[in-house]
C-alpha positions as CSV (number, residue, x, y, z in Angstrom):
1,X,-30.6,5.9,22.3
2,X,-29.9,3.1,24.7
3,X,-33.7,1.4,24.3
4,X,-32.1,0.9,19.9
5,X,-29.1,-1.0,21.2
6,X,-30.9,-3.5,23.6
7,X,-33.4,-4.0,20.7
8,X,-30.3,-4.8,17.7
9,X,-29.0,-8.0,17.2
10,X,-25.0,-8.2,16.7
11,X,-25.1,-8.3,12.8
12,X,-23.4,-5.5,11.3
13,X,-26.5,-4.2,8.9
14,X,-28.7,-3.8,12.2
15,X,-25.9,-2.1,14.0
16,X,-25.6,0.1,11.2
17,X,-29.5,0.7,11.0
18,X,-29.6,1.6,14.2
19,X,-26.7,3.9,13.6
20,X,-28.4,5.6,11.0
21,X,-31.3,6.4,13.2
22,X,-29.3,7.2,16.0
23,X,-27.7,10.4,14.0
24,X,-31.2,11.2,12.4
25,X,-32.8,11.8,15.7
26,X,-29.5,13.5,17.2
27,X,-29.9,15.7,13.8
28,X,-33.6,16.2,14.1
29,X,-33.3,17.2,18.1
30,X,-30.0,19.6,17.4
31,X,-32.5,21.6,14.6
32,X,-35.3,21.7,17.0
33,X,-33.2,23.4,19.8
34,X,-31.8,25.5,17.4
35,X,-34.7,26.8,15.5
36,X,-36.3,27.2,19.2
37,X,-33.3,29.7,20.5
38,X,-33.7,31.4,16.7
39,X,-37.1,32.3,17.7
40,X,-36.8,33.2,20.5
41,X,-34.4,35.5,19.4
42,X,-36.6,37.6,17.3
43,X,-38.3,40.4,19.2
44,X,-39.1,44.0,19.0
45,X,-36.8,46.1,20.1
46,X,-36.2,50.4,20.3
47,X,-32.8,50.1,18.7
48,X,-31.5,48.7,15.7
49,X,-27.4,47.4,15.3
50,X,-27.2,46.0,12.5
51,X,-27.5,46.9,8.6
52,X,-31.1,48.4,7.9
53,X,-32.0,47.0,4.6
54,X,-28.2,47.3,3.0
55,X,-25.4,46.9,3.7
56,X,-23.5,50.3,5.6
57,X,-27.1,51.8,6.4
58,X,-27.1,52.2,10.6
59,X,-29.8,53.7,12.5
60,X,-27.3,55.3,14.9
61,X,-28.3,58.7,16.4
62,X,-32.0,60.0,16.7
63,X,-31.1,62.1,13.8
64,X,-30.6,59.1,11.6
65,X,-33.4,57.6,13.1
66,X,-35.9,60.6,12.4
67,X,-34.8,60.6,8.6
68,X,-35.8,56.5,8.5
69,X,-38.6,56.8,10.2
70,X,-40.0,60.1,7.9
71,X,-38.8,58.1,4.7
72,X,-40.8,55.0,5.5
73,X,-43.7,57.4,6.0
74,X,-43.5,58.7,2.8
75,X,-42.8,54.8,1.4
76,X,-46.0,53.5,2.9
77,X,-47.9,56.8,2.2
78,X,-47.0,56.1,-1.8
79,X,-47.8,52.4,-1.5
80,X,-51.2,53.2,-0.6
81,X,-52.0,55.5,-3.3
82,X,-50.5,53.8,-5.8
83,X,-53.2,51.6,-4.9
84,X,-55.7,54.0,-5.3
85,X,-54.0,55.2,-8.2
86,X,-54.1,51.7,-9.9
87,X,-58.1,51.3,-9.6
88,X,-58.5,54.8,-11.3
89,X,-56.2,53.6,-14.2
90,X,-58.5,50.6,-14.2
91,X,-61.6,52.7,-14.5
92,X,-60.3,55.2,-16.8
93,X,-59.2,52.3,-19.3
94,X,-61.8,50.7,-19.0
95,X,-63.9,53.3,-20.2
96,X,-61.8,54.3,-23.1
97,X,-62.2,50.6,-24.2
98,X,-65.9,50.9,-24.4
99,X,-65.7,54.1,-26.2
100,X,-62.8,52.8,-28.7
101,X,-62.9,52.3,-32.4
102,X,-64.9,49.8,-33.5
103,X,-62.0,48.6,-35.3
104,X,-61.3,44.4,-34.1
105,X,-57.3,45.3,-34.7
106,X,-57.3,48.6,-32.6
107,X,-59.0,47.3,-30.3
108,X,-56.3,44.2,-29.6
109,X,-53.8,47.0,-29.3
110,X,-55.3,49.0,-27.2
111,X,-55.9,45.8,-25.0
112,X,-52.0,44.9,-25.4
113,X,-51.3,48.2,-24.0
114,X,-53.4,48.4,-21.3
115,X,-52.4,45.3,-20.6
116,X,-48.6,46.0,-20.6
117,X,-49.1,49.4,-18.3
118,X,-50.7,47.3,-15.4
119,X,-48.2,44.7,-15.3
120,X,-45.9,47.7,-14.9
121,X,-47.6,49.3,-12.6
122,X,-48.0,45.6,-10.3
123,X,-44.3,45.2,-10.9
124,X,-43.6,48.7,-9.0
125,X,-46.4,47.5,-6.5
126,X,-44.7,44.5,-5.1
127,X,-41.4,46.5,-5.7
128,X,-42.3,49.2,-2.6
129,X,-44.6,46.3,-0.7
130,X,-41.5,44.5,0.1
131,X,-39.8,47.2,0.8
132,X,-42.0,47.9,3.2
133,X,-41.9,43.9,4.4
134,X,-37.9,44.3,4.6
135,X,-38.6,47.4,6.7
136,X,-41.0,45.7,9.2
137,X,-38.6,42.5,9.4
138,X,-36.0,44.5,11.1
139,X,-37.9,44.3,14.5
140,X,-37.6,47.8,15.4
141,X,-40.8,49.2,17.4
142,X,-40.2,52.9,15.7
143,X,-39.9,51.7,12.2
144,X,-43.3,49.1,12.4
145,X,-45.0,52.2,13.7
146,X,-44.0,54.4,10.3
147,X,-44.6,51.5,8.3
148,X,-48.5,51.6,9.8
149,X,-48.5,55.5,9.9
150,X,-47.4,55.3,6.3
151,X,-49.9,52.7,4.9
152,X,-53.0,54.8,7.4
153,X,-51.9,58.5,6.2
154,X,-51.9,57.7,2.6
155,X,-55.1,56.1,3.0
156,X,-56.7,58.5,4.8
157,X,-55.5,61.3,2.3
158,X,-55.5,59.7,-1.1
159,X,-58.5,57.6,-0.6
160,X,-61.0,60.7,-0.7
161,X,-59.5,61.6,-3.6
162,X,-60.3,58.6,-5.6
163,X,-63.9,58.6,-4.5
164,X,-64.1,62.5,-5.7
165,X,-62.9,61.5,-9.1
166,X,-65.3,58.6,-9.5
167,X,-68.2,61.2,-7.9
168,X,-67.4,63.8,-10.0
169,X,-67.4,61.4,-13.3
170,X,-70.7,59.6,-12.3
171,X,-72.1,63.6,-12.4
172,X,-70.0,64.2,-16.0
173,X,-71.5,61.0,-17.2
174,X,-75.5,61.8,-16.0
175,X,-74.7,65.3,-17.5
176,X,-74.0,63.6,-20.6
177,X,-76.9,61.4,-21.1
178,X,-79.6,64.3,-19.9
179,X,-77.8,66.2,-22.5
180,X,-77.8,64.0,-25.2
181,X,-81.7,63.5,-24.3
182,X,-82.9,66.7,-24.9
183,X,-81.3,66.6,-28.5
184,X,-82.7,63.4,-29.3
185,X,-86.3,65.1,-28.1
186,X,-85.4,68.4,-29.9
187,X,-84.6,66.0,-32.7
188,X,-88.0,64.0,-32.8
189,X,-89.7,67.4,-32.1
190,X,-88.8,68.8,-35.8
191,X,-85.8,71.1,-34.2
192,X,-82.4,70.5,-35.5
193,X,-79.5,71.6,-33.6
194,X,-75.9,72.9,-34.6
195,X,-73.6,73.5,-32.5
196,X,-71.1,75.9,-34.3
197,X,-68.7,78.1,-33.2
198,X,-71.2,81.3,-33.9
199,X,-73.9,79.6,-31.8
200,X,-76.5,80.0,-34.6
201,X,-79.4,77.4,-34.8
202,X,-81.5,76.8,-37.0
203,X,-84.9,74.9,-37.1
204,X,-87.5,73.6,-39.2
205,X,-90.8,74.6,-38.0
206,X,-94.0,73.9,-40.6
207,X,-92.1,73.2,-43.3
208,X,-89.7,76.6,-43.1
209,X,-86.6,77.0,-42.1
210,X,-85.4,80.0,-39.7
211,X,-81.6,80.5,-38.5
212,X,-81.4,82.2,-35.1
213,X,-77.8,83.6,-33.9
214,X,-77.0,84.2,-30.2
């Protein structure tokens, strides 16, 4: 600070300039250092002292440890398949809009409601993911590995499952349409198909009709 009072001039409103910028940089210097020793600060360690998450909750004794460490598990583990549970409500509503009335109004209310259960269902997803952030923030080595173990387990579980559903409803779905063409060629070809609970048919064939029961 020496190099601001050689430069000042002895009137009062430069003195109190350079004042001003004196305390600035003594301000600016003080934060440095002390953001600096916070940082350095913040490491991993095996052992955790203070609250975890609220307030009275102390990862004291392995036993305590084990139950943390098995709950985040199953907190990461229901994170992830959520996630997969999210895109399979997406899918599923998404082909029930298609299929809906062709009504204009019921088909703004089904929208609305769709639309209301996936903001729910993101609401709940932020809700566990920063859970999980609060979790990892405590800088304990054993409780970042659950939070990984958590988030890898449910993927590798729950994710199969996801792709089974959609597998399994692209084979409904080519089911449906080889199905629906052999009616339509049955149809063309004179035969006329009813599907009752007896399982009769009956068909038109050269102009006469014949009923055949199973």
């Amino acid at each position: 600070m020496i190099f601001l009072e050689v430069l000042i001039s002895d009137s009062p409103l430069d003195r109190l300039t350079a004042t001003a910028v004196s305390l600035s940089l003594s301000l600016s210097l003080s934060l440095s250092l002390s953001l600096s020793l916070s940082l350095s600060l913040i490491i991993f360690t095996l052992r955790t002292t203070a609250d975890f998450i609220i307030k009275g909750w102390h990862i004291d004794s392995y036993f305590g440890l084990s139950i943390t460490i098995l709950l985040i598990i199953i907190i990461g583990m229901v994170f992830e398949g959520f996630q997969s549970f999210r895109f399979v409500h997406f899918m599923a509503r998404a082909e029930r809009y298609r299929r809906c009335c062709s009504s204009p109004k019921k088909q703004r209310a089904l929208a609305l409601r769709t639309h209301l259960e996936r903001s729910f269902l993101h609401m709940f997803q932020v809700l566990v993911g920063y859970m999980l952030m609060l979790c990892a923030m405590s800088y304990n080595v054993w409780i970042m590995i659950s939070v990984v173990l958590g988030a890898g387990l449910g993927y590798f579980f729950l994710r199969p499952v996801v792709l089974h559903w959609l597998e399994q409803r692209k084979k409904n779905r080519e089911k449906g349409k080889e199905k629906w063409s052999e009616l339509k060629v049955q149809f063309l070809n004179g035969v006329n198909v009813k599907a009752e609970s007896k399982g009769c048919q009956s068909a038109k064939i050269d102009g006469e009709k014949a009923e055949t029961c199973a």
